[in-house]
N, C-alpha and C positions, 0 to 999 in steps of 0.2 A: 754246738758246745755241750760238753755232759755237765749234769748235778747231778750233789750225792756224795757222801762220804764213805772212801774206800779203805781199809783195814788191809797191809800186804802183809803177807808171813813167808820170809822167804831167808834159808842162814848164808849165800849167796849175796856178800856185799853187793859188787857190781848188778845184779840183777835187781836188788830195791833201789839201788840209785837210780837207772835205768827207765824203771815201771814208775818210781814216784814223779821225775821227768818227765817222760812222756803222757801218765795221767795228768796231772797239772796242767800240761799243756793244753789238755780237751777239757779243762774248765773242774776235774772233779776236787775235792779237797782229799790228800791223803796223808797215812802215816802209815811207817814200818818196823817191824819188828823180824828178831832174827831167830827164834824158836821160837817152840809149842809152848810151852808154860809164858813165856812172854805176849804170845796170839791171844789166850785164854784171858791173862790181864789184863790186855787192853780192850780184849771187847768188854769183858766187866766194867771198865769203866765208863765205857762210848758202844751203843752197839750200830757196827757201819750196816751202808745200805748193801755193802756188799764185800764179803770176806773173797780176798785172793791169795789162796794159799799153795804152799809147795808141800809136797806129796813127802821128800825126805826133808828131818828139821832133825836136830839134836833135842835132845828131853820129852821132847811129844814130837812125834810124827804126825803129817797133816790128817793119818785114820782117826787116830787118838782123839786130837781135836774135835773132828766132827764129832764121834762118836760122845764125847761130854756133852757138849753142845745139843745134840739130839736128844743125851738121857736128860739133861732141866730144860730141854723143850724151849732153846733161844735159838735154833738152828734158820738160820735166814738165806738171803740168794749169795750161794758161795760157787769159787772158780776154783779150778784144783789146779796146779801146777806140774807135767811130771815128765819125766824121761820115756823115750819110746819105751824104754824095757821093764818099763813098770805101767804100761798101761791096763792091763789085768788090774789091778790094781786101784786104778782110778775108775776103771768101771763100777768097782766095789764101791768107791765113794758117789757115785751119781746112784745107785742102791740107797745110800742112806740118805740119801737129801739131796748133795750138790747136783746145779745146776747144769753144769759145764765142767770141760778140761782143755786145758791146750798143752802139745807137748813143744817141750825144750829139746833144739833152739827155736824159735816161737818165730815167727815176723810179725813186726809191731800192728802194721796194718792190722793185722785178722785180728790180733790183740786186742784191737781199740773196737771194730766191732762186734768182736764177741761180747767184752764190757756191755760196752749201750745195747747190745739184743737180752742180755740179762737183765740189765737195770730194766728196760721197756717190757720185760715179760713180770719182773717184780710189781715194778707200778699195774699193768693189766692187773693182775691175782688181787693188789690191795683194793683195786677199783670194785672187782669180780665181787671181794668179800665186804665192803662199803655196802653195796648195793642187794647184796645178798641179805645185809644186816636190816638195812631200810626196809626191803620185804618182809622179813618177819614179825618190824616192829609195825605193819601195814597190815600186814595178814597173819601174824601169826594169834597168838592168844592174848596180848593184848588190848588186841582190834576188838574184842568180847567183851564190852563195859558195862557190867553191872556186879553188884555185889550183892542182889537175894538170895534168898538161900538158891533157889533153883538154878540161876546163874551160878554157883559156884559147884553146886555138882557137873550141872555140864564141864563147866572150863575141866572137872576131876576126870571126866570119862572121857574128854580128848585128850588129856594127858595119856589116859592110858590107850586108847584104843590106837594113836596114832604110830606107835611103834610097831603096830602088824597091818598085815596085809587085808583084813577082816572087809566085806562092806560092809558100809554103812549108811540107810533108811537115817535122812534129816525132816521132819514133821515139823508143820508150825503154819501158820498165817499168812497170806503177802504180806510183806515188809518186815518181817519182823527177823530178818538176818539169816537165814538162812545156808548162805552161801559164805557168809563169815566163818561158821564152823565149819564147812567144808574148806576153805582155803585156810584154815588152823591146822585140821587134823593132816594135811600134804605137807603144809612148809616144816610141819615137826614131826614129819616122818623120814625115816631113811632116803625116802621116793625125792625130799625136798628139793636135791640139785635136778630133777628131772619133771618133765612138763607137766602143767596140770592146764589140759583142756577141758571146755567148760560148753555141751551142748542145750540150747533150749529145746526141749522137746515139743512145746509148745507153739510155737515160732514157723514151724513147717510145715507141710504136706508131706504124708506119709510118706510117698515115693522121692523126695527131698531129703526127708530124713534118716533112711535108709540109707544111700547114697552118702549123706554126711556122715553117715555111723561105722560104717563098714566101706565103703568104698564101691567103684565100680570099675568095670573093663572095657576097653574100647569099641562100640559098638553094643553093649548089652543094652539097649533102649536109646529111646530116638530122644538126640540131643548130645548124646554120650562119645564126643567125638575123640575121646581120650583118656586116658586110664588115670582112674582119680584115687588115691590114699585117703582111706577114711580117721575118724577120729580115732580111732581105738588104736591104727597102727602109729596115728602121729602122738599118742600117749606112751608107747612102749617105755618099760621102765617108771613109768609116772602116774599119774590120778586122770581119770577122766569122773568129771561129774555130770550126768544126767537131771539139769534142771525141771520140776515139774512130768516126770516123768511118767506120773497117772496119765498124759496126755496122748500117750504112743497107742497105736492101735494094735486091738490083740495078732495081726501076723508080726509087726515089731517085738512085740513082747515074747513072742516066741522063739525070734531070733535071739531076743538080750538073752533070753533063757538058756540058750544052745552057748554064749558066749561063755555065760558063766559057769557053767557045766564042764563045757570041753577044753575052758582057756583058748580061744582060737575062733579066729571070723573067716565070713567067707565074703570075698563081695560081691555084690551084683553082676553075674556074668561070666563070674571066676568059675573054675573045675578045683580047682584043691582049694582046701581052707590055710586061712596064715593062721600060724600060734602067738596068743600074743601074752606079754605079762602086763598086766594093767592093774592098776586098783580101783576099783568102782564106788563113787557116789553118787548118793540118789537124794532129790528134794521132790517133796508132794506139799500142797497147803487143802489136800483132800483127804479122808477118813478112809486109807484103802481098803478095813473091813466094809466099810458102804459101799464103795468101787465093788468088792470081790460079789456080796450081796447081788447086786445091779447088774451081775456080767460084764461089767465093764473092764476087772486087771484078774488076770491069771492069778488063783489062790498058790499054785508053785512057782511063780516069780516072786510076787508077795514073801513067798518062805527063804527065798535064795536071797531078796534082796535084805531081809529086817533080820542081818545075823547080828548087828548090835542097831538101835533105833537111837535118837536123838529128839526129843520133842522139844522146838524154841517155844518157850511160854508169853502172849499176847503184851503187851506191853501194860496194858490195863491191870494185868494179875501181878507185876512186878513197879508200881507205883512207886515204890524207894529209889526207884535208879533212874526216875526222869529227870531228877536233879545234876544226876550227874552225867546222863546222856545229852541234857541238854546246854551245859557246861562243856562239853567236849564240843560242838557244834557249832557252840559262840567263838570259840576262842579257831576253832578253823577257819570261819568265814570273816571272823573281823582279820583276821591273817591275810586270808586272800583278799579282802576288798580293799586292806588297808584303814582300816574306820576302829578310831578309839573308843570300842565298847567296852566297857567294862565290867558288866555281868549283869543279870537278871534282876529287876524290883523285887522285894518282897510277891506284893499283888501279881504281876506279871507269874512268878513261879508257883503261888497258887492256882494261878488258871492251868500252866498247863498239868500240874499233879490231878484235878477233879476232873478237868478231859478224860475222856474213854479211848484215844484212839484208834479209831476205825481201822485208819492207814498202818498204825504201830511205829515204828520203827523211823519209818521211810518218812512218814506223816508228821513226824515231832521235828527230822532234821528239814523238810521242806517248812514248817513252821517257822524255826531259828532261822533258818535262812532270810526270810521274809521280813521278819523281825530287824535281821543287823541292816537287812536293804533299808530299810523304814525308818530306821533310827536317827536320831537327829542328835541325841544326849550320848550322855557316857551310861547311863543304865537302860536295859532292853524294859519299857513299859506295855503296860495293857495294851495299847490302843497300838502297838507296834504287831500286835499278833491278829490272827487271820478273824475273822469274824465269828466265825464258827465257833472259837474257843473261848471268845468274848460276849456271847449274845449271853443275857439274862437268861436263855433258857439253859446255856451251853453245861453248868453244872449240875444243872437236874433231870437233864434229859444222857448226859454222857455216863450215868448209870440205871441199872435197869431198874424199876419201880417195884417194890416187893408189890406185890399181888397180882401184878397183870401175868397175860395170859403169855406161853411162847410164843405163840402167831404176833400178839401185840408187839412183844419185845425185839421181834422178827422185822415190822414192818417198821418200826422207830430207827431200827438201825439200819436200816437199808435206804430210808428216805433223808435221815441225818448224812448218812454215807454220800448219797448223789449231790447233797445240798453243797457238802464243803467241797465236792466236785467239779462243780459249777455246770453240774447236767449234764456233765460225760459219763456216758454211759461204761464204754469198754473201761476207763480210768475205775471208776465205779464198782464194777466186775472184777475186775483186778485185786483190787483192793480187798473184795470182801470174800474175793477166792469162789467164786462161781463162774460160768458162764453167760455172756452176753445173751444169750436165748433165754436162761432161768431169770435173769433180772429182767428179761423183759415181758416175762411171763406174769413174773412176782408184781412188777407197775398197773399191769391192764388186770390183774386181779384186785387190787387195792384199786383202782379207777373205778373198776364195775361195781366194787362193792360201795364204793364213794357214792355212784349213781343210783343204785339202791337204795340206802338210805334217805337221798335228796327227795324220791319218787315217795316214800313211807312216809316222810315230813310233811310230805307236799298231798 
């Protein structure tokens, strides 16, 4: 049985008696009307799920109609009505909007599912655009919560940069969002109704990520027992972002190089290259002038990729908005846990504003999370937050000491970092945006120098 309110416009007594008939009978609610200026009135008053109108009316004919309907922009899922010898004519109306036509003399059957195939493509679109909506208000701009001033410039230059095709170079820290402003500047660009895949550079083995980047041919290397679509071409039309991309080895980089140059990939194995249209982002939480320095990233990829740059600033430098990041955080997981929190102690939100976070971002919402787990009351307290952010030292050590040395202030926040870690090292790494080998270089330096000391004492 149908639902839904149908609208008929038809100046053919018998045929609205007929059609309101047999709609009724499949459950829809209807009313009819027997010309164009009468169609126009009653949708003004009610507007149905679905106009069925006839092609000839006295005072508006059913072009007419649409075409008002389309200039104030209320044009909805409409069915034309029309004689074989005006079907010319009705093509013109599926041009401006309508959905459908059926021509007269009709048989009821196809009648009724043409009806329900439009109603059902209506509902899809409204689903399409629900969820379309929830994505933006998820990813678009603002999923980007803070109000410094530095946050509001950003949110200004994704506004603007998102309208063109430009890359964009996103800088900043683990945690500290990264991938937010890239999934801002896709869903509010043209590109929005088209994919946005998302590789970790980082994550793979060169020869893997090659493979994932561009694709391969069947038989180009051992393993390759079939021809694989890589990301670029599954991006076509849409954003691909390259997470951490300082990670790619310079013959990678060579190739993103050839991508963006020529628009067009090749893959592994392939003789012709594919063209492709894509829009590239890129995320580093490295210095890639120290990269370029080091040998490590192509100084002309570097140039290709930073046509406009984005730097997320550490969470530490924007201390006004942990109030309100962490206000946003509470009220999601008391959501999900189901637990009547009801916001933050005074005390409590002092500890976490004097925190440094190490983590940023990621480190304040694993915080909160903890917090509402822990909670027992309706306000988040002290003793509900992680240790780290409560120890006596947590305030005096979560800034850096005017006078001491870099190295000092270096090895404070590297062994604070491991501590709230709980001795993970890769978590630890992660975090503080280096690799597992420099952190563990950085420990058995501070070790040796620990044991020195001990030996000078002693």
């Amino acid at each position: 049985m149908g639902c839904g309110y149908i609208l008929i416009a038809d100046d053919e007594g018998g045929i609205r008696d007929l059609l309101e008939h047999v709609l009724r009978g499949e459950g829809y609610e209807v009313s009819a009307v027997a010309d164009g200026e009468a169609c126009l009135e009653a949708f003004r008053k009610r507007r149905p799920d679905l106009l069925l109108i006839d092609m000839k009316m006295p005072k508006k004919d059913g072009l007419e109609v649409l075409r008002e309907l389309v200039r104030t922009g209320k044009l909805g899922p409409t069915m034309m009505m029309t004689a074989h010898s005006t079907v010319a004519t009705a093509v013109e109306a599926i041009k401006l909007g309508a959905e459908d036509y059926i021509c007269k003399p009709f048989d009821v059957d196809e009648l009724i599912i043409n009806v329900s195939k439009v109603l059902e493509m209506a509902d899809l679109k409204n689903e399409v655009e629900c969820l379309r909506t929830e994505v933006q208000e998820r990813y678009g701009l603002d999923a980007i919560i803070g109000h410094a001033p530095k946050m509001l410039e950003i949110q200004d230059v994704i506004r603007r940069v998102a309208q063109s095709r430009s890359t964009v170079l996103i800088t900043g820290e683990s945690g500290t969002g990264k991938e937010l402003i890239a999934h801002a500047i896709h869903y509010m660009s043209p590109r929005a109704h088209k994919r946005f895949v998302k590789v970790n550079c980082a994550a793979l083995s060169e020869t893997l990520l090659e493979s994932e980047l561009f694709g391969h041919r069947k038989g180009s290397f051992t393993g390759a027992t079939e021809n694989r679509v890589g990301r670029f071409e599954l991006a076509k039309g849409g954003t691909i972002l390259l997470d951490e991309v300082s990670e790619m080895s310079p013959k990678l980089q060579a190739k993103l190089l050839r991508v963006l140059q020529e628009r067009e990939v090749e893959p592994v194995g392939a003789s012709e290259p594919i063209p492709v249209d894509v829009r590239l982002l890129a995320t580093t939480n490295r210095r890639l002038a120290d990269e370029i320095e080091k040998g490590r990233f192509r100084e002309d990829l570097f140039f290709r990729l930073n046509v406009v740059s984005i730097e997320f600033p550490p969470l530490r430098e924007r201390r006004e908005d942990i109030p309100l990041l962490a206000g946003h955080f509470l009220w999601r997981y008391r959501e999900e846990m189901n637990k009547k929190v009801e916001g933050i102690s005074p005390d409590a939100m002092d500890l976490l504003t004097a925190y440094s976070w190490p983590g940023n971002v990621r480190e304040l919402e694993n915080a909160i999370e903890r917090g509402v787990v822990l909670c027992i009351g309706r306000m988040l307290e002290p003793h509900d937050l992680p240790p780290e952010i409560t120890s006596p030292q947590a305030e005096t050590t979560s800034r850096t000491n005017v006078g001491s040395s870099l190295a000092e202030a270096e090895r404070d926040l590297i062994l604070r970092t491991l501590k709230s870690c709980g001795g993970n090292r890769s978590r630890t790494a992660d975090v503080l945006g280096i690799s597992v080998r420099t952190l563990r270089n950085k420990l058995k330096e501070y070790s040796d120098s620990r044991t020195e000391s001990t030996a000078v004492t002693a």
